[in-house]
C-alpha positions as CSV (number, residue, x, y, z in Angstrom):
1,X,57.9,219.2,136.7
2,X,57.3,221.9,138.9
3,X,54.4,225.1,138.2
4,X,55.2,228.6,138.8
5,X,52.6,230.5,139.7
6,X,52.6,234.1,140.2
7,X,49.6,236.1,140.3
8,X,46.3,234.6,141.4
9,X,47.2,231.3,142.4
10,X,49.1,232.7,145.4
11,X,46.2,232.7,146.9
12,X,44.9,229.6,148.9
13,X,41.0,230.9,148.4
14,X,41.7,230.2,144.8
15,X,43.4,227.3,144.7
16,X,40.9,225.8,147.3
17,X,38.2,226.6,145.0
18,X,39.6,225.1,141.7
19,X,41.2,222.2,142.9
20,X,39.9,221.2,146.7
21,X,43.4,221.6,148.1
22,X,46.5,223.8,149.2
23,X,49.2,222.2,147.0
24,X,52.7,222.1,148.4
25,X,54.7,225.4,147.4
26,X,58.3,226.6,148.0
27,X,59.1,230.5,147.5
28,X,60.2,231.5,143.9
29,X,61.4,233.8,141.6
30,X,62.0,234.7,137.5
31,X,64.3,236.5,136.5
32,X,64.4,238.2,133.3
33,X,60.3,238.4,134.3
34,X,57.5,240.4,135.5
35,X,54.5,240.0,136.9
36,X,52.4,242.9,135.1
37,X,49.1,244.4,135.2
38,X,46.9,244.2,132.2
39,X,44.4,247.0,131.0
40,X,41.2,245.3,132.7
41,X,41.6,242.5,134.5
42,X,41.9,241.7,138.0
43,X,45.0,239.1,137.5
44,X,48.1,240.1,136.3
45,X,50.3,238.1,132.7
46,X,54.0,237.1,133.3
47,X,55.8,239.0,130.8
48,X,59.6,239.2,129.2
49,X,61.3,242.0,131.4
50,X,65.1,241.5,131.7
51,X,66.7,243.5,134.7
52,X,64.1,242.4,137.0
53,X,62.7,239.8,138.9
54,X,58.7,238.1,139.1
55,X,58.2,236.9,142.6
56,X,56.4,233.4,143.3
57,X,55.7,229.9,144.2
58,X,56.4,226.8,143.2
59,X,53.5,223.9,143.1
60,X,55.5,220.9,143.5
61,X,53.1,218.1,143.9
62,X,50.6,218.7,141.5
63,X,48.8,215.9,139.8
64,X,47.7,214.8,136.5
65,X,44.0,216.2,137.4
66,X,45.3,219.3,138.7
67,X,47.8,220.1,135.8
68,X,44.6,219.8,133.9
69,X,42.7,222.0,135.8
70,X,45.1,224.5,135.6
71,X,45.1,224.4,131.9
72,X,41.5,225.2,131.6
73,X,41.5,227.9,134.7
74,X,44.4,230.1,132.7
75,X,42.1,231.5,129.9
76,X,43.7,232.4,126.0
77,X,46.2,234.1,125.5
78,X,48.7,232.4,127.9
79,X,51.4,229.9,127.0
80,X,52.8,226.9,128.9
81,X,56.5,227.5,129.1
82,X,59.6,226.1,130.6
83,X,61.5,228.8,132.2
84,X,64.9,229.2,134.6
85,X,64.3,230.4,138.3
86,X,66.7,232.7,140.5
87,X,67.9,229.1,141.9
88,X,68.8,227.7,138.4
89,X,66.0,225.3,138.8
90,X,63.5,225.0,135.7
91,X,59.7,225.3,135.9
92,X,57.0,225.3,133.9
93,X,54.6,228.7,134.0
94,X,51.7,230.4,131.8
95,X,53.5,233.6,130.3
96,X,51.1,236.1,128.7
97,X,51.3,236.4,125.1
98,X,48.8,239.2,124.7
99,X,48.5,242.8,124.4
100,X,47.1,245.3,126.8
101,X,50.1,245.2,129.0
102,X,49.9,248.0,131.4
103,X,53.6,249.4,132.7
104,X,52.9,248.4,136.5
105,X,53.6,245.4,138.3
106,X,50.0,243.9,139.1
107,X,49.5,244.6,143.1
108,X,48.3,241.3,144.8
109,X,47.2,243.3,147.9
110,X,45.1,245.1,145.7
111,X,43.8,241.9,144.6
112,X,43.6,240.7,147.5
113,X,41.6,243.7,149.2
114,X,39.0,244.4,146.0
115,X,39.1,241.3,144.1
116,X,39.3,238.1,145.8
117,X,36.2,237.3,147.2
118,X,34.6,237.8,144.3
119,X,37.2,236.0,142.3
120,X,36.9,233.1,144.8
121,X,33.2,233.0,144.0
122,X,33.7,232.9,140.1
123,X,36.8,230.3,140.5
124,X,33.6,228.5,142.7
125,X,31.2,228.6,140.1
126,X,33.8,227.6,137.2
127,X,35.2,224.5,138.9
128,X,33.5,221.9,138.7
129,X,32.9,222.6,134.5
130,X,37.2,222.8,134.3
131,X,36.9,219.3,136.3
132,X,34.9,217.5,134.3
133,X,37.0,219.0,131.3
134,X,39.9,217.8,133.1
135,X,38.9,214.3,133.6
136,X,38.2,213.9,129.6
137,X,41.9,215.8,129.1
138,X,43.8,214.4,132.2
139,X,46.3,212.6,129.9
140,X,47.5,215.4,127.8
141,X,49.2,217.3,130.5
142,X,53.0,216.8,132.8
C-alpha cells in the first residue's frame, strides 16, 4: 500500500532527515479533502471537506522501517486511514482527528519560507529516537 502525504512530507529536507532517503513519489490528489491549517502549528491536518480537492504525493516504495517511522513522526491526534484518490486508486494517509482547525488551506510556501529549516533541524534531532522505536515496532505496520 501506498502513503499519501500532504503537508510536510513534501518536502525532501524532511523526509531526508527522518528516514535517510527521498522515497519514490507520483503526484496526488483527495477529493472530498483538505489540507488545513491548524491554530498553532507549523504543519497542516487532512481534514473531511467535500467539494474540494487536497493536493499531494504518493510514497510508493516505502518499507517496513519507514512505515514505522512514519507512525511515530505523525504526533496524536492523527489516524491512519484508507482513502480514494482523484485516480480511483486507494492510499493509506494520517487524517487529523482534532480540533483547532483553522478555515485556510495550510500554505507550504509559507512553510517552506519560515518553517523548514527549523523543522528540518527538529525532524534531525527526533530521528534517530523514532528509529530505534521503529526497529522494536517494525512488524506492526503495512
Amino acid at each position: 500500500m501506498t502513503l499519501f502525504v500532504y503537508g510536510t512530507l513534501l518536502f525532501d529536507p524532511v523526509l531526508e532527515a527522518l528516514l535517510g532517503r527521498i522515497p519514490q513519489r507520483l503526484p496526488a490528489a483527495a477529493p472530498g479533502w483538505r489540507v488545513a491549517a491548524m491554530e498553532g502549528r507549523v504543519y497542516p491536518g487532512l481534514v473531511a471537506a467535500p467539494g474540494t480537492e487536497a493536493p499531494g504525493v504518493l510514497l510508493t516504495d516505502l518499507g517496513r522501517r519507514e512505515w514505522a517511522i512514519i507512525a511515530r513522526y505523525e504526533e496524536e491526534g492523527f489516524a491512519l486511514r484508507e482513502i480514494t484518490l482523484s485516480s480511483g486508486r486507494r492510499a493509506l494517509t494520517h487524517v487529523w482527528l482534532g480540533t483547532r482547525v483553522r478555515e485556510e488551506n495550510w500554505d507550504p510556501q509559507v512553510f517552506e519560507c519560515y518553517h523548514l529549516p527549523g523543522f528540518v533541524a527538529w525532524c534531525a534531532s527526533v530521528a534517530p529516537e523514532l528509529t530505534a522505536e521503529a526497529d522494536r515496532h517494525k512488524h506492526c505496520h503495512p
